[in-house]
N, C-alpha and C positions, 0 to 999 in steps of 0.2 A: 270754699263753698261756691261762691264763682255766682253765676246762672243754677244755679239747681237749689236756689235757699230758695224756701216758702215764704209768701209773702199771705199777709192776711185782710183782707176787704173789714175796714171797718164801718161798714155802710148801717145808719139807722134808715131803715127803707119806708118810702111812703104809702099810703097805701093806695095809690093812684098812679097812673103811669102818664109820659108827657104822650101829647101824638106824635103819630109814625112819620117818618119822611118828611120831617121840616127841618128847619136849619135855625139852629139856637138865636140867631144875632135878628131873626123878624120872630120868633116865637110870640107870643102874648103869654105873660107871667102876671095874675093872680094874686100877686105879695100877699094879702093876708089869709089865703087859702093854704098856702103851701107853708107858711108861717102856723099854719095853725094845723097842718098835719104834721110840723115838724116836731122830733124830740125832744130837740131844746124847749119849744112854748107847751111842751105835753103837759095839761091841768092845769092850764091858765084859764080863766074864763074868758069867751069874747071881747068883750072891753077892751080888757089888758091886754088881748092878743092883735086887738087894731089896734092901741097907742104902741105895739111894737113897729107894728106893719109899719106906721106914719112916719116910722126913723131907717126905717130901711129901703134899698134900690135896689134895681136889678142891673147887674154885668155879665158880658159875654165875653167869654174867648178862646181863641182859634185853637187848634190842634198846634201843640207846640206853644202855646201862649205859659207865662209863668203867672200863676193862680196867688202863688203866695211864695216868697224868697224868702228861704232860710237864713236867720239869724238881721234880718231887716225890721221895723219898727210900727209896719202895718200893725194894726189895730182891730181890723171890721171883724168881724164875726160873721162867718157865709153858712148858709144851707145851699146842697148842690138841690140842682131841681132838675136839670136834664143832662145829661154826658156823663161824661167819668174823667178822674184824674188820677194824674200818679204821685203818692208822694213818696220824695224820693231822700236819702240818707245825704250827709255831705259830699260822702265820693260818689253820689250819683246814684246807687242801687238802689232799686226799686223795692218797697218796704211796705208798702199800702196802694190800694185800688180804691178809690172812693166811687161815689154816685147816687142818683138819686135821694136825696134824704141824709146824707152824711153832711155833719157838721165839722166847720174847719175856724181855727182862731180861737176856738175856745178857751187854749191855755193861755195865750194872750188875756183874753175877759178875766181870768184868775189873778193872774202873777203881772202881765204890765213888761213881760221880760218879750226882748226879739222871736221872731219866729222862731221852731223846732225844728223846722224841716221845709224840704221846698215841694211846692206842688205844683204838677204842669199838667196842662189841659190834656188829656187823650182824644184828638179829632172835634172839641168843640166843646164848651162847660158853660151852660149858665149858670149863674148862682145870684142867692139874695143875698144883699150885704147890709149888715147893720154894723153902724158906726160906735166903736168900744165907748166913749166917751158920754154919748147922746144916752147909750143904754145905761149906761151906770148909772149914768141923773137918774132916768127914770126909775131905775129899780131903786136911788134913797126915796125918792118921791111919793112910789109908791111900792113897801117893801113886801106886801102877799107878789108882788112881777119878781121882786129880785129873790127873794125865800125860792119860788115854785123854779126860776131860770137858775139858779146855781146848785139846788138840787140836783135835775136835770142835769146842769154839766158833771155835774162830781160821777152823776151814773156814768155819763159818756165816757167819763176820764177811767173812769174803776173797771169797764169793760175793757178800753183799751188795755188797762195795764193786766188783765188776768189773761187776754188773748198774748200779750208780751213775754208772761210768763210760762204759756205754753209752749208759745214758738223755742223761747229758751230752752225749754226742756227737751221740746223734739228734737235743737240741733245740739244739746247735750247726748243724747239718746246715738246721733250720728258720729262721735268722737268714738 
């Protein structure tokens, strides 16, 4: 299959775009704007979507930066908020496009098991990072945050895996 397998964007998109011709690493990021456009906090009330905000930060980095190592022990839970990344298979092939509004770590937040896959920056990515641990308190503490945020992933995860099951069948379709 080489270069000519189909890779599929699994971008939950914002509905706001960053501005043009800036450069991620001075941007000004918003955290609980772009937390509260995101689909992981979708039908959280305000509240609950600032005591997310309050455990999360913002990261940058460069084109070529490594976002998240496959099979490493990272935890955070990120929303992309401007650039794009690749994430990429273990031998390296490219397997997904992220961006904007795409959530990354989530199966981490589920299962606690090392990363899936690696993901590297395409020319510059910010993203918000919320620390696995700090959210989990939160959502026993207060469990209408962790019911509405693990909802929310399960959607994330169940598209992922029906877009996987396409892709299967299209490069069944190619045999």
């Amino acid at each position: 299959m080489g270069g000519s397998r189909p890779f599929f964007s699994f971008a939950c998109r914002l509905p706001w775009s960053p501005p043009t011709g800036h450069t991620p690493a001075v941007m000004s990021v918003d955290v609980r704007q772009v937390l509260r456009d995101s689909y992981l906090l979708s039908g959280l009330l305000e509240a609950h979507v600032d005591s997310v905000a309050a455990l999360a930060s913002v990261k940058t980095f460069a084109g070529g930066d490594q976002v998240v190592r496959q099979f490493s022990e990272g935890t955070d839970v990120m929303v992309v908020v401007d650039g794009k990344a690749n994430v990429n298979s273990f031998t390296g092939e490219k397997i997904a496009e992220v961006g904007p509004g795409s959530v990354l770590g989530e199966m981490s937040l589920v299962d606690e098991k090392p990363r899936s896959a690696t993901v590297i920056s395409a020319g510059g990515t910010t993203v918000v990072s919320i620390p696995r641990k700090a959210l989990v308190q939160l959502m026993e503490e207060q469990p209408a945050i962790g019911y509405r945020v693990m909802g929310n992933v399960s959607r994330i995860l169940t598209a992922r895996l029906r877009a996987a099951n396409v892709a299967l069948e299209f490069a069944g379709d190619k045999s």
